[in-house]
C-alpha positions in Angstrom: 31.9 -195.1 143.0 31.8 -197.9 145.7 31.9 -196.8 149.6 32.7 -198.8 152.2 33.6 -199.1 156.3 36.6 -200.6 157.5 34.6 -204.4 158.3 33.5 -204.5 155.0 36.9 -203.0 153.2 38.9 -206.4 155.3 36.4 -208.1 154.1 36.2 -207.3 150.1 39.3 -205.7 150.0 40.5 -207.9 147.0 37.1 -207.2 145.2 37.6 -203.9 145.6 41.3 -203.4 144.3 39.9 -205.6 141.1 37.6 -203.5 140.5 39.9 -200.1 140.8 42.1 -202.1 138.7 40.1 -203.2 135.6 38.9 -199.9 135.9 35.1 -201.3 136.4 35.2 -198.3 139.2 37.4 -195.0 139.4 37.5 -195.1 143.1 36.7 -196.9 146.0 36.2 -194.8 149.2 37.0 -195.9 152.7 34.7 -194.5 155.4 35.6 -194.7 159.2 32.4 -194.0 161.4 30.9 -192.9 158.0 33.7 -190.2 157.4 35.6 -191.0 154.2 39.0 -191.3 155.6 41.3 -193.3 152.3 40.6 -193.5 148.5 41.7 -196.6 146.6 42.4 -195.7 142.9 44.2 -197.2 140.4 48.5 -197.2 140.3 49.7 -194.9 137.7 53.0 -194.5 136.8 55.2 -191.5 137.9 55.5 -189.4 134.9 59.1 -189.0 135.4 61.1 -185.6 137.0 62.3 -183.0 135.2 65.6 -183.7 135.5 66.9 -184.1 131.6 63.9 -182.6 130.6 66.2 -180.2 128.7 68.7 -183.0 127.1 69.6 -182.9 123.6 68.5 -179.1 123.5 71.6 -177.1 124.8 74.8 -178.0 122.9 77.5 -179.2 125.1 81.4 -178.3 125.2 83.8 -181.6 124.7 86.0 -180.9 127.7 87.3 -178.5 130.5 89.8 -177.3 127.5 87.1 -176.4 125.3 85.6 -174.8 127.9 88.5 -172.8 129.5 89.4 -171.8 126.3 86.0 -169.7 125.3 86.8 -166.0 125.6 84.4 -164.3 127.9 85.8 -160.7 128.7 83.1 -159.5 125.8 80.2 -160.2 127.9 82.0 -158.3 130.8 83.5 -155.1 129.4 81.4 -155.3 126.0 84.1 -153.9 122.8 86.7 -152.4 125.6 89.7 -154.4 125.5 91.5 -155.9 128.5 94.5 -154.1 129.7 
């Protein structure tokens, strides 16, 4: 782990990012009046949100037709019949 003040991270900034990024060092800590204050670590790719997450997994109905056509009243009134 490499620490360094705000003169010297202007200074070697580049260096320091090079070294985060060929993963020579994990981080690099910035210090302000010796008080870390930033971390530089290496860019990692959002693992993606979990929209979709479920896609592929719950069937699908063709159209509003299919849909609208599914008979529901069972899950309602249980074996009672409509009136």
């Amino acid at each position: 782990m490499i620490s360094a003040n705000m003169l010297d991270a202007k200074t070697n900034l580049s260096k320091y990012v090079a070294a985060v990024a060929n993963r020579k060092e994990p981080f690099v800590v910035l210090l302000r009046n010796g008080v870390p204050v930033a971390k530089i670590v290496p860019y990692q790719e959002d693992p993606g949100s979990r929209i979709g997450i479920a896609k592929g997994k719950i069937p699908a109905l063709c159209s509003l037709e299919d849909f609208n056509s599914i008979d529901v009243s069972s899950d309602f009134l249980g074996d009672q019949e409509l009136l």
